[in-house]
N, C-alpha and C positions, 0 to 999 in steps of 0.2 A: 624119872627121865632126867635126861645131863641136858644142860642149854650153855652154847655158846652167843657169839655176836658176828654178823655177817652184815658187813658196813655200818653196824652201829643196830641192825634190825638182830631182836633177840631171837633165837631156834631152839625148837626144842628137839629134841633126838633120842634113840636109842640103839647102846651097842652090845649085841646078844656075842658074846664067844660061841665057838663053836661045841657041837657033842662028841667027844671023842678028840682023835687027832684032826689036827688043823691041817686044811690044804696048803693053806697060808695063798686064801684067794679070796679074801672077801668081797662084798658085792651090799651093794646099795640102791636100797630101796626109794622111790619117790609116790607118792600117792597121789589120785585125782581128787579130783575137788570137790569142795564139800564132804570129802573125807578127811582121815588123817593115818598116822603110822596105825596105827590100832585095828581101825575098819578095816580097813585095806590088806593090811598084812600080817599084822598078828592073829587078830579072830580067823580070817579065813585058814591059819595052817601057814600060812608061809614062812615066817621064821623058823615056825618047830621042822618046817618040810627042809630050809636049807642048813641049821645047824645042823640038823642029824646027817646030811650031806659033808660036813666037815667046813664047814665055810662060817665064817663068822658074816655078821650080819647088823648092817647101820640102817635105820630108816630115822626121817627124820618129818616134823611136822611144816608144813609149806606154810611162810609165811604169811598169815591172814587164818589160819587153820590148826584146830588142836588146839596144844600148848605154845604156840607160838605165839610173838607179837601178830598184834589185829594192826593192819592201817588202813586206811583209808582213801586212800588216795590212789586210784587208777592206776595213774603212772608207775608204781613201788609195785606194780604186781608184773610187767611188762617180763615178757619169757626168757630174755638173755639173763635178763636180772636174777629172774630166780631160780635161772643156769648156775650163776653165782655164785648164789646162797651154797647150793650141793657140792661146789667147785670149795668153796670157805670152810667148807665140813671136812672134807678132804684135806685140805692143808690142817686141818685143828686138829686131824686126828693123827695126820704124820703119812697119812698113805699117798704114796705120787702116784698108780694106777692100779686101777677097780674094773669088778664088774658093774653095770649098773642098771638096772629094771626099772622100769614108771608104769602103770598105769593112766592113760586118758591124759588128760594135762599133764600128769605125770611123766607120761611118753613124750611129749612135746618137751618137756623140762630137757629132758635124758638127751633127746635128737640135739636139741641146741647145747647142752654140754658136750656133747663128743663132737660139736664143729665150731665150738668154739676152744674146743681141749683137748685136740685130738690122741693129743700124749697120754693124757690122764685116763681113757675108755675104754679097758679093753677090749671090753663087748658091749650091745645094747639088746634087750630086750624092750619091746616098744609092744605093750601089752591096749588091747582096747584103743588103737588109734590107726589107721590106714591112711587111704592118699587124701585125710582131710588134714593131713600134715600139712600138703603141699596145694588142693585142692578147696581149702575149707579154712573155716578160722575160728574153729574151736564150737564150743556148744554159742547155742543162737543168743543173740543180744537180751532176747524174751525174758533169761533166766536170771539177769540180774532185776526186771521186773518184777518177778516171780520171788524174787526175795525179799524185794521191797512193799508187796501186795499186804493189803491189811491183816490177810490171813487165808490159810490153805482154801477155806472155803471159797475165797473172790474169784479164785482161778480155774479156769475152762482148761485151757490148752494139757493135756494129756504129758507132754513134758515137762511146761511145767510145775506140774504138779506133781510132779515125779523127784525132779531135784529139789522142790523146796518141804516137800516130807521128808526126803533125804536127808537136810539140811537140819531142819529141826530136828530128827530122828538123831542127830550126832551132836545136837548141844551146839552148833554153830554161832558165830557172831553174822548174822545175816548181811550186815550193812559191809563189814569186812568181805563176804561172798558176793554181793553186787559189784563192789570196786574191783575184785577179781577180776572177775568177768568182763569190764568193761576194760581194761589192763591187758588181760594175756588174752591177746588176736592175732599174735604174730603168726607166721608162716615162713617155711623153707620153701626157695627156689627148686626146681629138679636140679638143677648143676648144684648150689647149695647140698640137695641131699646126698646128690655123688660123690660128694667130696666128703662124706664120710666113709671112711675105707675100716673099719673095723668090722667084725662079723655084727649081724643083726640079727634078731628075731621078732617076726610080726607074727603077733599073736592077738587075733580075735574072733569072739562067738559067730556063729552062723547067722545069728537073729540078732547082730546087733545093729541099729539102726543108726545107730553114733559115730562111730570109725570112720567109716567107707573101706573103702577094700583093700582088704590085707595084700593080695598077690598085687595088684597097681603098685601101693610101693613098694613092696620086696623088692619089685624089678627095678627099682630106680637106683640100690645101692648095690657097690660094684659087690659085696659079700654080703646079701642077706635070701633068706626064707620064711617063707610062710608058714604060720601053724592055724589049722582052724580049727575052734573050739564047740565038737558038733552041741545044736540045737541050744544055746546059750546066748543070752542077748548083753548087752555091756554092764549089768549089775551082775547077773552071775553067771557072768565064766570068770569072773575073780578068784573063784579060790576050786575051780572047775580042777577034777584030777588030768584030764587031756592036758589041761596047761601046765599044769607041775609039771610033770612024767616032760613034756615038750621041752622047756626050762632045765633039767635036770640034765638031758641028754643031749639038750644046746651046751651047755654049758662044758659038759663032759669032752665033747665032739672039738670045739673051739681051740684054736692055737693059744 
């Protein structure tokens, strides 16, 4: 992996060229939590899915997560901020506008880059996140409990036991994934979301219990659509082929 610095916080990243001829449109990935560029988008296929597509392809690791710097500190994970980071990535690599895909927090990351950059976005794909954009603020406080707990075994609650196997499952720094979480709760306004005017795609599983619903925000932005990802709950419709193929032919479709 290549690491930069964004305000001083180290990033780790990677940039896959494309297979074949370049569309010369690449697109950036951002990953939800307690993942990192790897889970998220390497394992599942999706790098191999968009080089072979002709597009090069940057993901990079969310600070607190991966190879990136761990902090601690609530405040340093706050969602404009690590709008930022993505935004810093972009200037280091020389690109003034992208496509850009998140996943879950990821999605959230992605929404608050294209309204805070609207120049910079071509498109968004907003994978695993609906109107709890606007509705919600993000996974429940619970889960930074849940990472702080003595161990997998202390914990009842059925989510969180879900993200802190998760968690350990990907070699996490736990106490970096509590501040997280206690950090990125922000939310868009619906006039907020309207005022991103670039195409959108909301894409999530039919069984995911995480999100909330896909078509509620579609309709809040004046250029987006729905994709639903039949019978998939928010772990896997991640690397789900409805979603590619959806992705592929967003992408294709897009001005």
């Amino acid at each position: 992996m290549q690491e930069f610095h964004s305000s001083g916080v180290r990033i780790a990243y990677i940039d896959e060229p494309p297979v074949g001829d370049d569309r010369g449109e690449p697109i950036l990935l951002i990953h939800g939590f307690a993942s990192n560029h790897a889970i998220n988008w390497v394992n599942p296929g999706w790098v191999r899915t968009l080089t072979q597509a002709g597009r090069r392809v940057i993901a990079l690791d969310n600070r607190g997560h991966g190879r990136s710097e761990k902090l601690y500190d609530p405040e340093a994970y706050a969602t404009p901020i690590m709008a930022e980071d993505a935004c810093a990535l972009m200037d280091h690599l020389g690109l003034q506008r992208i496509d850009v895909m998140g996943y879950s927090m990821g999605a959230r990351i992605t929404a608050f880059l294209a309204l805070q950059h609207p120049k910079r976005v071509r498109s968004a794909v907003l994978g695993g996140l609906g109107h709890h954009l606007v509705a919600g603020i993000g996974l429940p406080m619970g889960i930074a409990d849940a990472m702080e707990a003595p161990s997998l075994a202390e914990l009842d609650d059925p989510m969180q036991r879900m993200f802190r196997a998760f968690a350990e499952a990907t070699k996490s720094d736990l106490a970096a994934l509590a501040a997280c979480i206690r950090g990125t709760r922000q939310t868009l306004t619906e006039d907020e979301v309207g005022r991103i005017r670039c195409p959108v795609l909301v894409a999530i599983g039919t069984k995911d219990d995480v999100a909330g619903d896909a078509h509620r925000l579609a309709a809040m932005f004046p250029a987006a659509r729905a994709l639903d990802i039949p019978g998939r709950d928010h772990n896997l419709a991640v690397g789900d082929r409805v979603y590619k193929q959806g992705v592929l032919e967003f992408l294709e479709a897009r001005p």
